[in-house]
C-alpha positions as CSV (number, residue, x, y, z in Angstrom):
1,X,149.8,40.0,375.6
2,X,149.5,43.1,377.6
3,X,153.8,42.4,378.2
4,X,154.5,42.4,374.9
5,X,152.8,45.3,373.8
6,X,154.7,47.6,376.5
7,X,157.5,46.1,375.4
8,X,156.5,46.9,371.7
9,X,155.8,50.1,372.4
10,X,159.5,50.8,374.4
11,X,161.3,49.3,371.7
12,X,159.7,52.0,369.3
13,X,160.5,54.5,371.7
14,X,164.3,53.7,372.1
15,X,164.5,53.3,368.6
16,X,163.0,56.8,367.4
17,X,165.2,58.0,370.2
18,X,168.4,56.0,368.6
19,X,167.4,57.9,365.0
20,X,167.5,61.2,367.1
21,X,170.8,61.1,368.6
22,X,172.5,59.9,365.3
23,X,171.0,62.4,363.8
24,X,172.7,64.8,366.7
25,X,175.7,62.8,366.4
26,X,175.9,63.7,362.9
27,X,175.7,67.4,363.1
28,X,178.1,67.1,366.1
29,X,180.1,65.7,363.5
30,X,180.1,68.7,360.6
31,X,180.5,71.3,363.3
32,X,183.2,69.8,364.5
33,X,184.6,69.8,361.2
34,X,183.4,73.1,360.3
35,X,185.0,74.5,363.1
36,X,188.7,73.3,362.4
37,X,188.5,74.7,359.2
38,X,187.8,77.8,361.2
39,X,191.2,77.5,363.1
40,X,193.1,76.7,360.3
41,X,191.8,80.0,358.4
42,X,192.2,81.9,362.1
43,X,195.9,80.4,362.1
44,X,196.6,81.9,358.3
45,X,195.4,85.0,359.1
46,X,197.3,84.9,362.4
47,X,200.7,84.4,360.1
48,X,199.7,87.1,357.8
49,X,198.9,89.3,359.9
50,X,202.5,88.9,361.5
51,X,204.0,89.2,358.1
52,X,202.3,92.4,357.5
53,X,203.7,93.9,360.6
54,X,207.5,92.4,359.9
55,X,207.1,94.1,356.5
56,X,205.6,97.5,358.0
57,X,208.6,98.0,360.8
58,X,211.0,97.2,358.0
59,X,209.8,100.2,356.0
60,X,209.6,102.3,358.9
């Protein structure tokens, strides 16, 4: 009886831990997403900015 209940109470344990790490997992996740939407926008400014410059020596 005294068996079981450790092992009850690891189980538990491993499980809340399990619901913590997908819930880590998950935000991993949206940054991960969030950020490559910030290199894409980094990229098009990049490329603007470039154009800008290309335009500004022309008038020169």
């Amino acid at each position: 009886k005294k068996s079981l209940n450790f092992m009850s109470h690891e189980i538990t344990k491993v499980a809340k831990q399990q619901s913590g790490l997908q819930e880590v997992l998950k935000e991993v996740k949206q940054l991960k997403a969030l950020i490559q939407e910030k290199d894409k926008k980094i990229e098009q400014l990049e490329g603007r900015v470039d154009e800008l410059e290309q335009n500004s020596r022309l008038d020169d």
